[in-house]
Backbone as CSV, one residue per row, in Angstrom:
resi,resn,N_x,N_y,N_z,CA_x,CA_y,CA_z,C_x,C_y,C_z
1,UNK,0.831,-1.205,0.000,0.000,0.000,0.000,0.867,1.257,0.000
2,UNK,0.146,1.908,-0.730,1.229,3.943,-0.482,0.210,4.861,-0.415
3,UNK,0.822,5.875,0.181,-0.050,7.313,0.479,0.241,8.383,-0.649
4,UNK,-1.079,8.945,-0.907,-0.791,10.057,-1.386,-0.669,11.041,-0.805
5,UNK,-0.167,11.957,-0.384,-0.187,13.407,0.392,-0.247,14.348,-0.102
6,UNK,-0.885,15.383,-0.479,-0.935,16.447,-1.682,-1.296,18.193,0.067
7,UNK,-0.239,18.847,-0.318,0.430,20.053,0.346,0.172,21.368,0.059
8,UNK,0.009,22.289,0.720,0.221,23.642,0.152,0.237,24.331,1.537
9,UNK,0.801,25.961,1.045,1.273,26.852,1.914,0.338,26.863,2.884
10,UNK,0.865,26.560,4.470,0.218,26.953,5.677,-0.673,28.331,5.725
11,UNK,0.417,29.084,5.434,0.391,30.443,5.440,-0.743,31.308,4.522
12,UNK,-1.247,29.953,3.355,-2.590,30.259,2.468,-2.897,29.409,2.354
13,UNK,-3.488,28.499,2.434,-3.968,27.209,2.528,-5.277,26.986,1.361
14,UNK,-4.845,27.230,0.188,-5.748,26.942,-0.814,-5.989,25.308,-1.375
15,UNK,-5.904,24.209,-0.635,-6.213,22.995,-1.051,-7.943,22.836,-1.096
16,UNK,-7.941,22.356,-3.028,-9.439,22.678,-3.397,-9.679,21.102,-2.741
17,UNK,-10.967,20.523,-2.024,-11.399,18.968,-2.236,-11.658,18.963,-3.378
18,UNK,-11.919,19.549,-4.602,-12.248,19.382,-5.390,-11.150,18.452,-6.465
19,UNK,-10.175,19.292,-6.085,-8.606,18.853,-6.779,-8.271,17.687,-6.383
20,UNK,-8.169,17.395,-4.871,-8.273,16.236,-4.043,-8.543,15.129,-4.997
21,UNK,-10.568,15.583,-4.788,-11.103,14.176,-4.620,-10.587,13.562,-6.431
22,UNK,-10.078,14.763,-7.128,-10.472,13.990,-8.744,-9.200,13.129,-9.029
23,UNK,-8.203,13.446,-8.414,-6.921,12.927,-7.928,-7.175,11.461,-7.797
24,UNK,-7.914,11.579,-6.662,-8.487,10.207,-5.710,-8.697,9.016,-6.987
25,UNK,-10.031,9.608,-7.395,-10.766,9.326,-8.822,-10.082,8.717,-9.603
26,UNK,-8.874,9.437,-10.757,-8.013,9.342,-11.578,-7.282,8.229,-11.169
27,UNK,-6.553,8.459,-9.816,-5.647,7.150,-9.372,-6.202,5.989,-8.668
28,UNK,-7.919,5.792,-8.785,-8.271,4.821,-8.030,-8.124,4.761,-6.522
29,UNK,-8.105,5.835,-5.980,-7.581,5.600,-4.314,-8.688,5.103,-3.603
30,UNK,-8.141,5.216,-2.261,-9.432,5.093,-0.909,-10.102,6.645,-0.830
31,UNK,-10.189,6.469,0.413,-10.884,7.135,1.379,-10.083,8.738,1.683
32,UNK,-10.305,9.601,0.918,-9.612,10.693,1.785,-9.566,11.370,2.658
33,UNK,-8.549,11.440,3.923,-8.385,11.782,5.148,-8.231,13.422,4.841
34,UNK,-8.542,14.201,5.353,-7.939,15.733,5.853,-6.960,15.462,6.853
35,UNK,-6.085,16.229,6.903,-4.669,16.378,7.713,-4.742,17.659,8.103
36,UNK,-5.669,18.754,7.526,-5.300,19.921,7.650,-6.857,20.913,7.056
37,UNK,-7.375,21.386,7.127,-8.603,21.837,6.112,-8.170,23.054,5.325
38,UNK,-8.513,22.603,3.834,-7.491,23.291,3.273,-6.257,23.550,2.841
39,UNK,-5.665,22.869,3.848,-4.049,22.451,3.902,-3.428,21.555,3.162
40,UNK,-4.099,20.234,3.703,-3.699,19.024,3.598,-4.070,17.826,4.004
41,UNK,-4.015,16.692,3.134,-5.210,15.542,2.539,-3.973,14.679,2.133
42,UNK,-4.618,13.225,2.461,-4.133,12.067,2.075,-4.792,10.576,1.622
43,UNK,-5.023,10.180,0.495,-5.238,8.912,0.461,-4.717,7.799,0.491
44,UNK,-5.054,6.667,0.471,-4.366,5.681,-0.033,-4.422,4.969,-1.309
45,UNK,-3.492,4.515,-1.537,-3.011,4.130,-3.126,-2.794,1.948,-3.253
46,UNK,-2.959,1.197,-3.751,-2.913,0.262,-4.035,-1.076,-0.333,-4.452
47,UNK,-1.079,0.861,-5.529,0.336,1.479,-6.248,0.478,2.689,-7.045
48,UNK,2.065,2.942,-7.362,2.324,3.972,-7.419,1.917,4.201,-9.087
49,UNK,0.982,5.761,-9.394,0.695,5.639,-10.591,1.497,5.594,-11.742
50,UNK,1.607,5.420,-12.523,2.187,5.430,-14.004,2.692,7.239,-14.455
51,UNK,1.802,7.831,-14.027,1.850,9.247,-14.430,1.985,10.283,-13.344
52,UNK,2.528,9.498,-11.907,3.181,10.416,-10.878,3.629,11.886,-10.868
53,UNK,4.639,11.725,-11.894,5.655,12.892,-12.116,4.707,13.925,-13.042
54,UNK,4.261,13.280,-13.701,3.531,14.419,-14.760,2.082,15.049,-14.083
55,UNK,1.922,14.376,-12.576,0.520,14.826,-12.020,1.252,15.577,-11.322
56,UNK,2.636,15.545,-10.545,3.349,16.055,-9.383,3.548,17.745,-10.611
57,UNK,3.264,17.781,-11.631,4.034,18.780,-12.157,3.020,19.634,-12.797
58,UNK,1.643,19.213,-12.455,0.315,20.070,-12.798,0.083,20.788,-11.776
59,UNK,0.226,19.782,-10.803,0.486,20.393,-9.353,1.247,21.771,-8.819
60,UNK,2.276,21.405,-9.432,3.049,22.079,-8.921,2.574,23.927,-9.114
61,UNK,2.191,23.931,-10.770,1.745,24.956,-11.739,0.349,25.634,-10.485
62,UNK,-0.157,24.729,-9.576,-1.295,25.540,-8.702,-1.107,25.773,-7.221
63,UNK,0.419,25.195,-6.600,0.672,25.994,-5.634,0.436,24.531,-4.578
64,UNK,0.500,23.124,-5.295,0.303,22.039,-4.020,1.369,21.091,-4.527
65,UNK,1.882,20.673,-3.097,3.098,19.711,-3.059,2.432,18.107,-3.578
66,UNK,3.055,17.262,-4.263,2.015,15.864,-4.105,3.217,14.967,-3.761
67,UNK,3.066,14.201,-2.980,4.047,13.064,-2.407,3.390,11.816,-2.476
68,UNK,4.136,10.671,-2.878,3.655,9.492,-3.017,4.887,8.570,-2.437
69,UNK,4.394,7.407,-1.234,5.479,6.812,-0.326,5.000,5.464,0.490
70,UNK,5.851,4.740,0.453,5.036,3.383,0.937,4.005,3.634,2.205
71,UNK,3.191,2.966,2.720,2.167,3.523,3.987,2.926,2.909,5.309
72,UNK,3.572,2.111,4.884,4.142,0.877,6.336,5.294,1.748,6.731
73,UNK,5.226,1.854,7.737,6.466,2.654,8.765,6.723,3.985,8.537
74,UNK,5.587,5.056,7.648,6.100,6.067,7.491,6.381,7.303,8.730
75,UNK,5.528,6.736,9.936,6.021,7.362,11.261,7.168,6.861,12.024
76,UNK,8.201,8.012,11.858,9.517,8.382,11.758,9.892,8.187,13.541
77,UNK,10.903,7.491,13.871,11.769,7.868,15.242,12.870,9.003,15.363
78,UNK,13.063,9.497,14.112,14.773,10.257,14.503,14.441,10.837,13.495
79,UNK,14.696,12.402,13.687,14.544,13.423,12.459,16.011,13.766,12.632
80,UNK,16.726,13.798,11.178,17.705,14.194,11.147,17.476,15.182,10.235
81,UNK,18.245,16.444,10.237,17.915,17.852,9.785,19.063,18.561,9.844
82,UNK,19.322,19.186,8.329,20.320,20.054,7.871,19.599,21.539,8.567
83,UNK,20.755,22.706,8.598,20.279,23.933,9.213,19.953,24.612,8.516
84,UNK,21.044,25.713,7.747,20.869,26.540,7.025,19.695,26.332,5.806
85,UNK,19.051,27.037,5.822,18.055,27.232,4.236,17.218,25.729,4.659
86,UNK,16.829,25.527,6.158,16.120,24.260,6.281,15.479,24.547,7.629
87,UNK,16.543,24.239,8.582,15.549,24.846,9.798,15.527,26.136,10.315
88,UNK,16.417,26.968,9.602,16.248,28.319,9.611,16.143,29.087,8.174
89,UNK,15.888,30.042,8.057,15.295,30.520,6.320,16.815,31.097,6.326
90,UNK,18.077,31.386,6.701,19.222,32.257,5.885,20.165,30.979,5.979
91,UNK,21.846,31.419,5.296,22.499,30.407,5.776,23.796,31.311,6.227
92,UNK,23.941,30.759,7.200,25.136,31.347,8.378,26.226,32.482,7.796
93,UNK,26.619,31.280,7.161,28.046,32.167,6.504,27.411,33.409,5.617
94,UNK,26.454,33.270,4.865,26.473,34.611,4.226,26.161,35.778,4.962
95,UNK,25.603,35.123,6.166,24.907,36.691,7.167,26.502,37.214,7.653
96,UNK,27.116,36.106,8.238,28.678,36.965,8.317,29.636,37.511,7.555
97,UNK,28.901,36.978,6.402,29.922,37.310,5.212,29.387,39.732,4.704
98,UNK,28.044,39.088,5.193,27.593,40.220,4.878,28.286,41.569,6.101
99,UNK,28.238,41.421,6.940,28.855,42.141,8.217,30.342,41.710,8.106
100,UNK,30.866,41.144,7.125,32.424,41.322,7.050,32.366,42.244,5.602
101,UNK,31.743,42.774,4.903,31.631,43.566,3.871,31.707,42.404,2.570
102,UNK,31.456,41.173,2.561,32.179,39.991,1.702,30.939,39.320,1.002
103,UNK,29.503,39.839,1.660,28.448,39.083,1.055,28.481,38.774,-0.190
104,UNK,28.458,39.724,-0.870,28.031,39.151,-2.962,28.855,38.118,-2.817
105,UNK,30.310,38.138,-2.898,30.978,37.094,-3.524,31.194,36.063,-2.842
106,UNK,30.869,35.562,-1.599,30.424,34.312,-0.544,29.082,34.190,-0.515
107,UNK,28.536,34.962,-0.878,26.398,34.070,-1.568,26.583,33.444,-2.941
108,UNK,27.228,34.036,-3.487,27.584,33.228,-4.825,28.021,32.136,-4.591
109,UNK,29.460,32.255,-3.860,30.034,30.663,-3.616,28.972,30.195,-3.131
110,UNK,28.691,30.082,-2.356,27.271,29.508,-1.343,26.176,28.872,-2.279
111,UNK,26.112,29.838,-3.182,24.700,29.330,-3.948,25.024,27.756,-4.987
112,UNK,27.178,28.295,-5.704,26.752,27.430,-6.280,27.272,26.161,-5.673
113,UNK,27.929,26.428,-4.337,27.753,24.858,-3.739,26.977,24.217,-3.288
114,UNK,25.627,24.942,-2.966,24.763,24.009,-2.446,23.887,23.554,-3.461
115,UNK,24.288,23.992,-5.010,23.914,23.419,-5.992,24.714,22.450,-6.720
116,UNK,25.911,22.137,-5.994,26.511,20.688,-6.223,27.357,21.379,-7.619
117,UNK,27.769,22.441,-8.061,28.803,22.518,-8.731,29.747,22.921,-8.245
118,UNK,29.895,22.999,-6.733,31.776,23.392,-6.340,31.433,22.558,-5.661
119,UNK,33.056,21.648,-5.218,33.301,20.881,-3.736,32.959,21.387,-2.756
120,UNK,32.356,21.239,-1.662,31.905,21.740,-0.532,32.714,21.837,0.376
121,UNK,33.696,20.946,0.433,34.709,21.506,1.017,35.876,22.769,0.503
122,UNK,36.113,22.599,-0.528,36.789,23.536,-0.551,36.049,24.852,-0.862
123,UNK,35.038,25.234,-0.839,34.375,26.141,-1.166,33.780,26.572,-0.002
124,UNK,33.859,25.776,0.799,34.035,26.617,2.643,35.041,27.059,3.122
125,UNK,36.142,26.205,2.815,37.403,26.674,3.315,37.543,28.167,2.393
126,UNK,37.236,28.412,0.879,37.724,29.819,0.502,36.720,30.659,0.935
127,UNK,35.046,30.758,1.628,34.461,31.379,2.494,35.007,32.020,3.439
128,UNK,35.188,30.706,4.584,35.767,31.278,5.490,37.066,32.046,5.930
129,UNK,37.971,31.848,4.389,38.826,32.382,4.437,38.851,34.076,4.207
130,UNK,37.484,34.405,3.634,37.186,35.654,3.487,36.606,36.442,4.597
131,UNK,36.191,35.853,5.929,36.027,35.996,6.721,36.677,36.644,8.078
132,UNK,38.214,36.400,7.841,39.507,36.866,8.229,39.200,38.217,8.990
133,UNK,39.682,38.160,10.184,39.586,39.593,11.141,38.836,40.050,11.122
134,UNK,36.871,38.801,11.015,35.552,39.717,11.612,36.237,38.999,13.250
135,UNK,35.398,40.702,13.965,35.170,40.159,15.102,34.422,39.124,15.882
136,UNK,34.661,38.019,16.771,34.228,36.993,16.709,32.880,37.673,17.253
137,UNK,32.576,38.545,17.981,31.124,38.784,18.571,30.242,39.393,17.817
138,UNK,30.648,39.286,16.423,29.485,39.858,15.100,28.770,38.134,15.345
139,UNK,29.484,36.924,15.472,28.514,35.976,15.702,27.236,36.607,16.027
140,UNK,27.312,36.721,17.710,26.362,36.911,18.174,25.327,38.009,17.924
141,UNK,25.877,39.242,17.369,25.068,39.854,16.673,23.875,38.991,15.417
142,UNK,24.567,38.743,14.328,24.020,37.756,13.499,23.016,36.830,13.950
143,UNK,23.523,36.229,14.836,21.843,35.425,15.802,20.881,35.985,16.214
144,UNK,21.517,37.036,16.689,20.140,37.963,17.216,19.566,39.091,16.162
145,UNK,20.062,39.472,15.029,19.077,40.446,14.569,19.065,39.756,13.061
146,UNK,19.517,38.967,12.309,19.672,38.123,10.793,18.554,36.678,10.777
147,UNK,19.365,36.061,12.125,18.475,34.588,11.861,17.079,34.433,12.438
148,UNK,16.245,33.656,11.637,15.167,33.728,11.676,14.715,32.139,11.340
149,UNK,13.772,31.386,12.529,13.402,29.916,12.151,12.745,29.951,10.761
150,UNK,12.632,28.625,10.333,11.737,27.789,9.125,10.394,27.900,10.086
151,UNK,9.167,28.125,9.910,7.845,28.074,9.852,7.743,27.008,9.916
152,UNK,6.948,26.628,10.898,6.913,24.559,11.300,7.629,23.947,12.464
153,UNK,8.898,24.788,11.902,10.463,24.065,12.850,9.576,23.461,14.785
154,UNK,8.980,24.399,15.264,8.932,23.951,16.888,7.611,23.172,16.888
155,UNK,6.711,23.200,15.518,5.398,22.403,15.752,6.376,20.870,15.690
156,UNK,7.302,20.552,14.616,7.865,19.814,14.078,8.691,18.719,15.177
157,UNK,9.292,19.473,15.861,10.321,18.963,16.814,9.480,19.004,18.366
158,UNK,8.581,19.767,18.650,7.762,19.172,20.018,7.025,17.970,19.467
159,UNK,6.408,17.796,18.431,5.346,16.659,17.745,6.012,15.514,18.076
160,UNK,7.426,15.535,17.017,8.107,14.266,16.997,8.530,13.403,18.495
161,UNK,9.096,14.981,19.262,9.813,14.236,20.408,8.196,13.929,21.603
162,UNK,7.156,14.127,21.478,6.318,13.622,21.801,6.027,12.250,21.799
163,UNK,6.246,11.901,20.891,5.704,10.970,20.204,7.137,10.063,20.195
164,UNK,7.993,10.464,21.283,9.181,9.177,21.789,10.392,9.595,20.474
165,UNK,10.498,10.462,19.657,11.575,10.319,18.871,12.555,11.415,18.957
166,UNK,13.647,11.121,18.289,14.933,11.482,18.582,15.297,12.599,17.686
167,UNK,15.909,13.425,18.232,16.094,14.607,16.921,18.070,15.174,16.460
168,UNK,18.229,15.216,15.354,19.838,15.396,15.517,19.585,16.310,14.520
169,UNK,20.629,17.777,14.711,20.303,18.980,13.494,22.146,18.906,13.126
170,UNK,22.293,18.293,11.865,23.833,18.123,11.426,23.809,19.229,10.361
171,UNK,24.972,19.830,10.319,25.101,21.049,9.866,26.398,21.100,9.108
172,UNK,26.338,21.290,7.837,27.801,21.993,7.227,28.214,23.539,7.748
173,UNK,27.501,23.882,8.455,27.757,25.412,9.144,28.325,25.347,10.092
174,UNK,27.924,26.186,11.332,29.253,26.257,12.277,28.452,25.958,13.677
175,UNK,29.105,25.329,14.877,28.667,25.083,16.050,28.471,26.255,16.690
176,UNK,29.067,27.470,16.370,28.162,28.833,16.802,26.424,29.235,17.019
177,UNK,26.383,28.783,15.540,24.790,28.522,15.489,24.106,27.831,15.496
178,UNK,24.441,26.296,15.263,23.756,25.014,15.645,23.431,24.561,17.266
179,UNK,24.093,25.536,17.701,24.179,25.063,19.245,22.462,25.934,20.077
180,UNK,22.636,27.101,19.250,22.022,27.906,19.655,20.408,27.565,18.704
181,UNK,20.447,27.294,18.133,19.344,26.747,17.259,18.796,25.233,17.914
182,UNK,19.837,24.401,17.943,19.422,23.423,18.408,19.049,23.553,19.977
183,UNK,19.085,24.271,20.943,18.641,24.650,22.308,16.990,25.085,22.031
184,UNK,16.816,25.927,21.268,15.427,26.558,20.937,14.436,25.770,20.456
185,UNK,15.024,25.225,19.894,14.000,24.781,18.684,13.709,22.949,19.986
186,UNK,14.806,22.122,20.469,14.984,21.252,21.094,15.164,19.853,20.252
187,UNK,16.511,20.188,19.720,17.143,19.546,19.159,17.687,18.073,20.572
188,UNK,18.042,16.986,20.559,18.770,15.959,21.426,20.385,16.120,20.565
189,UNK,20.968,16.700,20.011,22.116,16.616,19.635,22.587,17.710,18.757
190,UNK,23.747,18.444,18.113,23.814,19.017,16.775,25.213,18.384,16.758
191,UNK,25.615,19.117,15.542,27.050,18.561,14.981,27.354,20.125,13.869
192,UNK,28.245,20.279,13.926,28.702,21.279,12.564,30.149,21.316,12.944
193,UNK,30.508,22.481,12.170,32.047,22.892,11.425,32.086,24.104,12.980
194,UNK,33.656,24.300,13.506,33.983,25.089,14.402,34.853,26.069,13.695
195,UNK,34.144,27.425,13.609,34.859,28.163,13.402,35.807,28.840,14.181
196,UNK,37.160,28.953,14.107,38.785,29.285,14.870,38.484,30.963,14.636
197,UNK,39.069,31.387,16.326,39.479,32.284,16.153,40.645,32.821,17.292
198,UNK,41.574,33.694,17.483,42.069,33.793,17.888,41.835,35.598,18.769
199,UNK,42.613,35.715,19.815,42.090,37.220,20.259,40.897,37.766,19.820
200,UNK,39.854,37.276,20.108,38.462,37.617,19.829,38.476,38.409,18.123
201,UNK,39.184,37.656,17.260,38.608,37.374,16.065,39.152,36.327,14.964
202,UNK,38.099,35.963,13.809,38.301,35.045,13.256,39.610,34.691,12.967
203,UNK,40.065,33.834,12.579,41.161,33.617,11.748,40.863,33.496,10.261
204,UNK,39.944,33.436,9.823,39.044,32.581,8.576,40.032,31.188,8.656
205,UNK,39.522,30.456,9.622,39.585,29.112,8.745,38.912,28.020,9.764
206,UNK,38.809,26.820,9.710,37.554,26.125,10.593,38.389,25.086,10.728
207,UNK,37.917,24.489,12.276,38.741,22.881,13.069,38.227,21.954,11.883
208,UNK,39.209,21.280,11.463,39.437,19.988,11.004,39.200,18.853,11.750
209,UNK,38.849,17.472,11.349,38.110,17.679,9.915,36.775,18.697,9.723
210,UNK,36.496,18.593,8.281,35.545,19.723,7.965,34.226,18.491,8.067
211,UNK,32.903,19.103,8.372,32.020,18.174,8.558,31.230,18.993,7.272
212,UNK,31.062,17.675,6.101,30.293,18.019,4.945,29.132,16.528,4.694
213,UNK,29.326,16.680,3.124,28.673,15.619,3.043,28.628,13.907,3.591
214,UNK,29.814,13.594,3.439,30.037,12.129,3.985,29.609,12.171,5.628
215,UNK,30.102,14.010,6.052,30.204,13.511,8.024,28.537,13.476,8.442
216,UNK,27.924,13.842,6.996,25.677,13.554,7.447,25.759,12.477,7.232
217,UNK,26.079,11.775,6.459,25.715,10.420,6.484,26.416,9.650,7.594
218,UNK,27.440,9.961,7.884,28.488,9.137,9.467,27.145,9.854,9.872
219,UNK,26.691,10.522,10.522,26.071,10.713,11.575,24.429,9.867,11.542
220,UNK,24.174,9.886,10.250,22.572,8.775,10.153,23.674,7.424,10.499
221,UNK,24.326,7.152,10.382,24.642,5.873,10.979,24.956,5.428,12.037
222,UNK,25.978,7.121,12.916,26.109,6.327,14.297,25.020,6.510,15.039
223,UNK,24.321,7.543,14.485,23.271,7.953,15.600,22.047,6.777,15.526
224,UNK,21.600,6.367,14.090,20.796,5.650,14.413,21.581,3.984,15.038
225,UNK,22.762,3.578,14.741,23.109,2.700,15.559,23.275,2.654,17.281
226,UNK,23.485,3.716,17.622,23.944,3.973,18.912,22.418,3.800,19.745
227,UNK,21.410,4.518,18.569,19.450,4.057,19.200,19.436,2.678,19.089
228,UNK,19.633,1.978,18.389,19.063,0.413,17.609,17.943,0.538,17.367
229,UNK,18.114,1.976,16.029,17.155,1.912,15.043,17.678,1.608,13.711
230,UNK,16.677,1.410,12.825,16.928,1.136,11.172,16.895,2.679,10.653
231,UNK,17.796,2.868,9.428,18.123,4.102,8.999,16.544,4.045,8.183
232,UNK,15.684,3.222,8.013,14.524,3.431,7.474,13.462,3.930,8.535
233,UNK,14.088,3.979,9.770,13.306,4.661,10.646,13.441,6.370,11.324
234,UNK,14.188,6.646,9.898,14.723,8.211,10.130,14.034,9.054,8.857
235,UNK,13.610,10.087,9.447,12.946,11.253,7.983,14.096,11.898,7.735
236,UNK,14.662,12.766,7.152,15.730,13.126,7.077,15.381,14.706,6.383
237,UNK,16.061,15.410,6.381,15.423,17.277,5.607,16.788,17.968,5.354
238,UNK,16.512,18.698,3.967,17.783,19.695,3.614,17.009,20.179,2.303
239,UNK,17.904,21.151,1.679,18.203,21.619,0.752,19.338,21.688,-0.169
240,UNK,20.202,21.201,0.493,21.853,21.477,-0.246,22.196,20.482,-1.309
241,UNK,22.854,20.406,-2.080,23.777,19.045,-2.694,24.618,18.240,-1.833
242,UNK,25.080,19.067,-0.636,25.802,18.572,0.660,24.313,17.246,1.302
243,UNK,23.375,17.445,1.467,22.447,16.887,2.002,22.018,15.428,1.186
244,UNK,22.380,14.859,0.067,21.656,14.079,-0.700,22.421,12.846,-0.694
245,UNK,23.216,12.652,0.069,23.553,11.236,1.085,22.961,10.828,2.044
246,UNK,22.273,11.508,2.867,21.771,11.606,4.091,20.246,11.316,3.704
247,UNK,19.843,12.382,2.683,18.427,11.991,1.861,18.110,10.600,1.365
248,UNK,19.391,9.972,0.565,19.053,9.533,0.112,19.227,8.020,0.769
249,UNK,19.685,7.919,1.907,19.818,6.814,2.889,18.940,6.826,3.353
250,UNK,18.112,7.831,3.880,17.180,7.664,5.169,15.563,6.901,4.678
251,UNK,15.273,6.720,6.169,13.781,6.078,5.266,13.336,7.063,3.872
252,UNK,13.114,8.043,4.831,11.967,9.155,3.762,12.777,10.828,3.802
253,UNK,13.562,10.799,2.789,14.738,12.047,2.362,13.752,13.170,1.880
254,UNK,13.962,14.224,2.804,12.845,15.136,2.121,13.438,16.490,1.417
255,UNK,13.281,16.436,0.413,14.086,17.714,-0.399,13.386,19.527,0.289
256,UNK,13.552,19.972,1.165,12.677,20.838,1.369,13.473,22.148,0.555
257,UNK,12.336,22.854,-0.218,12.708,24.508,-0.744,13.837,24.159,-1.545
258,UNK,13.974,22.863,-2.281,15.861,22.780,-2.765,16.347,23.429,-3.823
259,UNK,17.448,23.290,-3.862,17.759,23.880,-5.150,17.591,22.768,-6.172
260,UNK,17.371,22.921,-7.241,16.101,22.824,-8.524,17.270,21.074,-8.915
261,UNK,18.654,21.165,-8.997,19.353,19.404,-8.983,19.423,19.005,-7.970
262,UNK,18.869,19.236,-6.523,18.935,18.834,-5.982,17.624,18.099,-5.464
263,UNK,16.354,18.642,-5.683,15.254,18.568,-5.783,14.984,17.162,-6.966
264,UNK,15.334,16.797,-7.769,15.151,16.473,-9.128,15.791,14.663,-8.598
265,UNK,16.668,14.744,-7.674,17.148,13.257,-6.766,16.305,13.032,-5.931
266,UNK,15.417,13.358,-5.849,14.586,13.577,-4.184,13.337,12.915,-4.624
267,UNK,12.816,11.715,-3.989,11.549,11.609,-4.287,10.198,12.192,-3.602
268,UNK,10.737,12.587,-2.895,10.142,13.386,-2.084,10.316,14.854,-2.058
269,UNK,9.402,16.085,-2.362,9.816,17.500,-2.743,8.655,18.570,-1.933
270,UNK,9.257,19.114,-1.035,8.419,19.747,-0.725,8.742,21.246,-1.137
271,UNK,7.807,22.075,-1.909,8.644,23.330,-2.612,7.476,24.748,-1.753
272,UNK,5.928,23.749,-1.364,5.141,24.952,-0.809,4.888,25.150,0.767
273,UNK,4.675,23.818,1.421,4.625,23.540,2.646,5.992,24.175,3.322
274,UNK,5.940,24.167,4.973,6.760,24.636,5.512,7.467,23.416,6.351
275,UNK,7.497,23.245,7.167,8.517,22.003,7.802,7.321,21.129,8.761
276,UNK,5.930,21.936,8.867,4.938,20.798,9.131,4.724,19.853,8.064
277,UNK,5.360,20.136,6.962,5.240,19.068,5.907,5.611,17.758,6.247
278,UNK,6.697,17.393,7.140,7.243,16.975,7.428,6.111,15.844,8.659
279,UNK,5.208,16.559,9.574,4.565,15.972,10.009,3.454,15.126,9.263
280,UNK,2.863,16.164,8.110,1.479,15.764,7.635,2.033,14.126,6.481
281,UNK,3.066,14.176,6.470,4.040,12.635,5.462,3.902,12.107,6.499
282,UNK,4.006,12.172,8.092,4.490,10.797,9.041,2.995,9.703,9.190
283,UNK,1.525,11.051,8.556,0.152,10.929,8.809,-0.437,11.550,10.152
284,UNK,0.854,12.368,10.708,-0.006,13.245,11.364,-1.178,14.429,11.340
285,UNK,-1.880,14.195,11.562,-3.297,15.897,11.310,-2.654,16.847,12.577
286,UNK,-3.463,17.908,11.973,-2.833,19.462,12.868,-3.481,18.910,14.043
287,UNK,-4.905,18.331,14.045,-4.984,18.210,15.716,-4.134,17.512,16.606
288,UNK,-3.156,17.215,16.291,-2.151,16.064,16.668,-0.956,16.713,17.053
289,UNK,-0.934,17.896,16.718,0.393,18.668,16.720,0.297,18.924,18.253
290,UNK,1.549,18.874,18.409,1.979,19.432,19.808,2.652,21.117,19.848
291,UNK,2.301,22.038,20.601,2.895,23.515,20.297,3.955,23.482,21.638
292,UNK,5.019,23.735,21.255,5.825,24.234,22.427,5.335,25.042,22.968
């Protein structure tokens, strides 16, 4: 058996039943559940249709996410979750890059590594190297007046850990802000890159090793070994090209907001929903949500 889940913006919640039910119709489904009124709706499916992609892409043209995913075990124990441009809407380095006078040309790098045409490692290391003699307490500035959560993020992470599961926020960014993100939001762990500095300012350059793509996937493995869970019992969330090891291991890899090749690996795409998306796939409904 598989679910259909069909999505749209919290924030406008234009899901027609109408659109729904013909869906239903077309693909032969069951019974459709509301998850959300307006929001978000799910049926069930027998199997996956023939013309998925080309319905996911009519869709898309009216502003609703459509997901299609086996029904057995899709409620998740361990959310593992990238930061930047995922559980918060900016990404780290460019807000410092911007208060080191360096933004344009470190959003660029930025943009095109998390679109998988530069190495990610070395395309942090020449970031942070531009970074050189900010003062280290523009950090803390940057947290407090730049960063701003993902929409969802605390329905997301009180729900889950309700409901007995484990949360880890692994980060190609820096333990400056993962630490502080992961406290708020109530993360059980983070992981990222340490940015060095010396006499209260940077050095531009970050503790070795660098934690990128391979160190998300080490981490879906020790973490879910160290639980004695199955990596099919992890949802997993990003946006980056850095992220699509981790996606693509975990039970259910969710491409959230991605960039457009990175999105395109993902069977899973969420481009309108916010990070309750994330709940309404496990088959949770809003009455179910837990609010910090």
């Amino acid at each position: 058996m598989y679910i259909a889940t069909l999505l749209t913006n919290p924030a406008a919640p234009a899901l027609d039943p109408a659109l729904v039910e013909a869906l239903r119709n077309a693909w032969g489904g069951g019974d459709i559940q509301w998850l959300a009124p307006d929001e978000a709706a799910e049926f069930p499916l027998s199997d996956i249709p023939g013309n998925r992609w080309d319905s996911w892409a009519e869709l898309q043209q009216m502003g609703v996410d459509l997901i299609v995913q086996p029904a057995e075990g899709r409620r998740k124990k361990m959310l593992l979750a990238d930061m930047d441009s995922t559980m918060i809407q900016q990404e780290c380095i460019d807000e410092l890059a911007d208060e080191a006078g360096v933004g344009d040309r470190v959003k660029d790098i930025t943009a095109r590594a998390m679109n998988g045409e530069l190495d990610f490692e070395g395309a942090l290391i020449e970031r942070v190297g531009l970074l050189k003699g900010l003062d280290e307490a523009v950090i803390g500035k940057v947290l407090a007046e730049r960063i701003t959560l993902m929409p969802g993020g605390r329905e997301l992470l009180a729900t889950m850990r309700a409901h007995g599961a484990y949360a880890a926020l692994v980060s190609g960014g820096f333990t400056a802000f993962t630490a502080r993100v992961a406290e708020t939001l109530g993360f059980d762990e983070n992981r990222a890159n340490t940015l060095l500095a010396e006499d209260g300012k940077l050095t531009g350059d970050v503790l070795r090793p660098i934690l990128g793509r391979q160190a998300k996937i080490e981490a879906l493995e020790q973490i879910t070994a160290r639980l004695g869970i199955a990596e099919g019992d992890v949802i997993a969330v990003g946006d980056g090209a850095n992220d699509l090891g981790m996606l693509g291991r975990a039970g259910t890899g969710v491409a959230l907001h991605a960039k457009p090749s990175v999105a395109e690996k993902c069977d899973v795409r969420v481009n309108f929903g916010d990070l309750t998306a994330l709940l309404y796939l496990q088959g949770y409904s809003r009455s179910e949500f837990v609010l910090p």
